[in-house]
N, C-alpha and C positions, 0 to 999 in steps of 0.2 A: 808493340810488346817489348821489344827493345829497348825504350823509353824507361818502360817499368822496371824491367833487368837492372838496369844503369840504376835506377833511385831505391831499388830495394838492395844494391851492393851498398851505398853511399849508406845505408838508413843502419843495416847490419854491423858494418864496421863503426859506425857510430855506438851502437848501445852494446858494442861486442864486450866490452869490459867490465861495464854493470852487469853484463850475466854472468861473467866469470867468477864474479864476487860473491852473488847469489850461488852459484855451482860448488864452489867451493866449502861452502858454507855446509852445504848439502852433504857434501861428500868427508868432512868430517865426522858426520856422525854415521856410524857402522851402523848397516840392515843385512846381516849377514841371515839368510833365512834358516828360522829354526830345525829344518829338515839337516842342515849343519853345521847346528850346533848353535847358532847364533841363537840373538834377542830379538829378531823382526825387525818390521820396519816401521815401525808406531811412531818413535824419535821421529824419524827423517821423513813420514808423510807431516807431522806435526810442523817442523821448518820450512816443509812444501807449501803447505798450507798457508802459512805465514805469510811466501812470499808470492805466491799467488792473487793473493788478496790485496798488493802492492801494484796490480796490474791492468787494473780499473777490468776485470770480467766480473759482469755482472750475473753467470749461471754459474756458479763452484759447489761441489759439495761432493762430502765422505763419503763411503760407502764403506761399514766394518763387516766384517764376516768376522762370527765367533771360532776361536782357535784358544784354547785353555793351556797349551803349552808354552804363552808369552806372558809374560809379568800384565799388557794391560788386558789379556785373556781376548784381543778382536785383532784381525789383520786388516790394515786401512789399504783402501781403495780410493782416488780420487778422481771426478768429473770434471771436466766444465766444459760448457760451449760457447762460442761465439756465432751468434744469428748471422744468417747468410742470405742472398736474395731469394732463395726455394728453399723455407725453411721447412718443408718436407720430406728432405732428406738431411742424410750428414755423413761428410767424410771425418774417419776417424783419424788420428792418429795416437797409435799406442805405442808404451814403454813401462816399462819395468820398474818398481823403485827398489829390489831384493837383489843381492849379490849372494855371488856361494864365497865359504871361507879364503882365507889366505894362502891356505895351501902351507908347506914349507917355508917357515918366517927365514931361513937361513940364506932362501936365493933370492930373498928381496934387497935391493940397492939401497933401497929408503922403507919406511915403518908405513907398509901399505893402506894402514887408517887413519896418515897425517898427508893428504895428498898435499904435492910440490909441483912446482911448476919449473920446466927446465927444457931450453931448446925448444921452445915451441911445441909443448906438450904437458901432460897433467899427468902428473902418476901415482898408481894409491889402486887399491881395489877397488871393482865397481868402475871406475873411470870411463873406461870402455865400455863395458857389458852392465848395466845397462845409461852409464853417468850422460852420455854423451847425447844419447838419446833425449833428455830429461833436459840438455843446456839447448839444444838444438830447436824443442818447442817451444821452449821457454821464451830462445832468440825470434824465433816465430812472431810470437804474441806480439814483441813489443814491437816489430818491423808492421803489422800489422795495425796497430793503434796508431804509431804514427804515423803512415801515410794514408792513414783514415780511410782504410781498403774493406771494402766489404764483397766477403768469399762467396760466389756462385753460390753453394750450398749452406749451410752450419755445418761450423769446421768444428771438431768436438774433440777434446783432449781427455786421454785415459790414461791416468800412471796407478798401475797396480801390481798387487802383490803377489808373493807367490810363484812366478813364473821362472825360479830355479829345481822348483820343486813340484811342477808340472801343473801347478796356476788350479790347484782346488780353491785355494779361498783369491785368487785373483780374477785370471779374465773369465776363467769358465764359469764361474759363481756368477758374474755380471753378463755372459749370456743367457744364463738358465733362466736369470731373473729379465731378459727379454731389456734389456737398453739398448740392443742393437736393432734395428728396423729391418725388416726384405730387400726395401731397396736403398739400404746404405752401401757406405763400401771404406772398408780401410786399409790404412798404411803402417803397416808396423814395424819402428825403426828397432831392429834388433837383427839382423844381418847385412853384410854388404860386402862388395871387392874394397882393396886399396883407395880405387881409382872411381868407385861407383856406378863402375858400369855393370853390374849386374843386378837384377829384378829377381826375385825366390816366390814364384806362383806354385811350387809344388813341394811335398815332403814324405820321407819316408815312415811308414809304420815306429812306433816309439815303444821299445819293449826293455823294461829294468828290471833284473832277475837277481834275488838272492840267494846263496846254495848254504846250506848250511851241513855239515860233514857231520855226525856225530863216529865215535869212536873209542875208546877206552885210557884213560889218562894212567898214566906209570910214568917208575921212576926211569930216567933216560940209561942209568947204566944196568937196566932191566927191560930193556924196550918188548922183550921177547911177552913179556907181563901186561903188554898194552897194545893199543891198534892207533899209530900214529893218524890222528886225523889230519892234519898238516899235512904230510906228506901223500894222503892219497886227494886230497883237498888237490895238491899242486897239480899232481898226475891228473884229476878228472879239469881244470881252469886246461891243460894242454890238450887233453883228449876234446873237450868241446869246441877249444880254440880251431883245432884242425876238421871236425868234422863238420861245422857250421857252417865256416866256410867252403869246403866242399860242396855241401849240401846245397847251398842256397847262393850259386855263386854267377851267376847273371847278368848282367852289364845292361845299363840304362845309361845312357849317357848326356842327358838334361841334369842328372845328377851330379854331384860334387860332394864325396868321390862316388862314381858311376858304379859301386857293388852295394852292395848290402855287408854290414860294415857289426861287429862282435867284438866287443872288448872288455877282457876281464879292469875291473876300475879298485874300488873302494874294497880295503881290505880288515877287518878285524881284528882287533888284539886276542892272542888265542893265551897263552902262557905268561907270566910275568917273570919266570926265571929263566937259564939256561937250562938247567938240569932235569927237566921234567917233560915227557911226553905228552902231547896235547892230546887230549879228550875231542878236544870240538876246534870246527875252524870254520870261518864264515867267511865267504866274499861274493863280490856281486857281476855281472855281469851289464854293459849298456849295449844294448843291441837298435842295430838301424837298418830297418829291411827294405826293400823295393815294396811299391805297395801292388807290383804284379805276384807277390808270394803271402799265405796266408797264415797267421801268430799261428794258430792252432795245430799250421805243419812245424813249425819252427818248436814250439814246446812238446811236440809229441816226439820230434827229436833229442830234443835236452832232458827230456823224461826217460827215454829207450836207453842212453850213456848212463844216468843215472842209475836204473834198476840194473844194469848190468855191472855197474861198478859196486853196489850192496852186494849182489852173490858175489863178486871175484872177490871182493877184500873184508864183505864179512861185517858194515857200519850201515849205517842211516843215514841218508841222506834227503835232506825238504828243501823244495822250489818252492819258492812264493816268488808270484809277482809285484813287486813292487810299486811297479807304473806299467800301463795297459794300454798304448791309445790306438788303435787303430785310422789310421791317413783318410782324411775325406778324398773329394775328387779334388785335381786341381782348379787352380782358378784359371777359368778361360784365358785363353790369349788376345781375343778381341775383346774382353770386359772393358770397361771404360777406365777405370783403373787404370789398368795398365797401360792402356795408350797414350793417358794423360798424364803419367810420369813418363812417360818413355819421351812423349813430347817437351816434357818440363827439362828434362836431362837435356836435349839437344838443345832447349832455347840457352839456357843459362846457363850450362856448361860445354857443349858442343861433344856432346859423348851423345853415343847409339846403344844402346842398353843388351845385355845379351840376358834372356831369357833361361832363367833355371831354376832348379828344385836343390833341397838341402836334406841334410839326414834326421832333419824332425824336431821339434821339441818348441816351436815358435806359436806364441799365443797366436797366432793368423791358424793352424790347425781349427779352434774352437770359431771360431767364425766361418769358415769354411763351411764345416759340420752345419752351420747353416743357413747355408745357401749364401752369405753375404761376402761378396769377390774381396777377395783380402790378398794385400801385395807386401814382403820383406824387401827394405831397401834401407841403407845406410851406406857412408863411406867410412871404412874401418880396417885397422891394419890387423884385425884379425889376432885381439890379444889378450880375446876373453878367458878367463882362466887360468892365465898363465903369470910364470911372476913379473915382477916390474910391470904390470899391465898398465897402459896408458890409453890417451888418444889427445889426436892434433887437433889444439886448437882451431887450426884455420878447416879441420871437417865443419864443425860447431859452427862456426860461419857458414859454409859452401852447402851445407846440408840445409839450414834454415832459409838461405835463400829461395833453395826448390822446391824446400815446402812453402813459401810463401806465394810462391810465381805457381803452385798446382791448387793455391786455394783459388786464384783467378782463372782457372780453365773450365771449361765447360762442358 
């Protein structure tokens, strides 16, 4: 096995720059998902597409889900497999091809949809979340053709959409529709430590909450003529803030971080001018619960503040759920999965992998749901979302290694 180690680094570093080139390519064209605000990812499966097909796999193909809020009206999905010696099963590996927005263009270093290369790192939105993923199997592939390695299983590659915005027309649309088998099992690169020692086999309940304030609009040096919603808006985002966490505050410590976790996020434009008391005020809530506590208690709590803040201040107030997912069970800890990255980690990197759960939202949930052991693993600095988001080159390497050295395990 050591043998292999040594000619799959040699093979890696070798076509590491042809994929860079391809990545790049990639990550010029924005898929910021239409849930904010963007065009989709039609463009950038379309240049996937292209360069997949440069890769001698002989199994590729689309998969659109209909979505009429993108110019070409379908969210693309892409397959492909590589036949393996028991071609009765298949391990998956998935990633993402949808970024969320840029956030504040002002605290970015460089223009995050002309990604740059600097110090040994790629910078640009998506890069990270989910770019790296996307170079990393890509770097797979071609380590795999040429050492003319044929994987244990069929190794089957998923880049899909949607999974910013909680993967209705991505991974969960491509379970419903049954491509995943009983006894597959996948890897999905879209978490990880620094240093890649940590495995994500379990996740928290996924609960996105909208509130919307209604109240009465006046003019602001008349306020006494209106019911600032804003302002009772702010007071009820602190009264939930404090009582949530109160309520449901429990410690599990496979988690990261070990509570069950509520934060007010994404906020509304309520007014356009200074001078005018807002009528209405909207903002949302992202909540990540232990999945030892159950949504129904959790909303019957955010409903109980709510009806009591209508009598005390006199407005209206609507919860809709936005996103709903309730946590399957975890994936075993002796699954095969898992033992067989845990084992890949130590051949080829010499790391012991720590076993943990995350606060939710990774296409590995919908696999789960059924029954199929799904493991989150990448190495990542953890810079999803955030401005200057990057990642190092030398992951994109290190990471494609160990998915090559786990399609050889058995």
């Amino acid at each position: 096995m050591k043998d292999l180690v040594e000619k799959i680094k040699v093979v890696a570093n070798k076509n590491l720059d042809d994929v860079l080139r391809s990545f790049m390519e990639i990550l010029e064209i924005p898929a910021v998902n239409p849930s904010g605000g963007g065009s989709g990812e039609a463009k950038r499966a379309e240049k996937m597409m292209d360069i997949l097909s440069t890769y001698g796999l002989s199994k590729v193909s689309r998969i659109d889900v209909p979505d009429y809020r993108v110019k070409e009206g379908v969210r693309p999905n892409i397959q492909a497999v590589i036949d393996g010696e028991d071609k009765s099963r298949t391990l998956w590996l998935v990633a993402h091809i949808d970024t969320v927005p840029e956030g504040d263009k002002k605290l970015w270093e460089t223009d995050p949809f002309k990604p740059v290369i600097k110090d040994g790192k790629i910078y640009g939105r998506g890069t990270e979340d989910n770019g790296q993923a996307i170079a990393s199997i890509l770097l797979t592939v071609r380590i795999i053709r040429e050492l003319d390695l044929t994987p244990k299983y069929n190794l089957g590659l998923v880049f899909a959409s949607d999974e910013e915005a909680g993967s209705k027309y991505g991974l969960q649309y491509l379970v419903e529709k049954g491509m995943f088998k009983e006894n597959d099992e996948a890897l999905v690169l879209d978490y990880g430590a620094p240093d890649g020692s940590e495995i994500e086999v379990a996740e928290k309940h996924l609960l996105w909450l909208k509130f919307t304030v209604h109240g009465v609009q006046a003019h602001a040096a008349f306020p006494h003529e209106g019911v600032n919603a804003h302002r009772i808006g702010a007071r009820l985002i602190s009264t939930l803030d404090q009582i949530l966490n109160e309520r449901f505050h429990e410690v599990d410590q496979i988690f990261i971080p070990p509570t069950s976790t509520f934060e007010p996020t994404k906020k509304e434009p309520n007014v356009d001018n200074v001078n005018t008391v807002p009528g209405k005020d909207v903002f949302y809530f992202d909540c990540r619960v232990l999945p030892r506590y159950d949504l129904k208690d959790v909303l019957e709590a955010v409903n109980k503040v709510c009806r009591s803040f209508e009598l005390v201040y006199n407005v209206k107030i609507e919860v809709e759920e936005n996103l709903r997912w309730e946590s399957p069970p975890p994936t075993p800890l002796d699954a095969p999965i898992v033992k067989k990255l845990t084992n890949a980690l130590k051949i080829a990197r010499n790391i012991d992998p720590r076993i943990i759960g995350i606060g939710g939202g990774t296409c590995a949930a919908f696999l789960r749901a059924k029954n199929i052991p799904a493991v989150v693993w990448s190495t990542l600095d953890r810079m999803a979302h955030k401005p200057n988001e990057y990642c190092k080159i030398e992951n994109i390497r290190k990471d494609a290694e160990v998915l090559t050295l786990l399609s050889q395990i058995s």
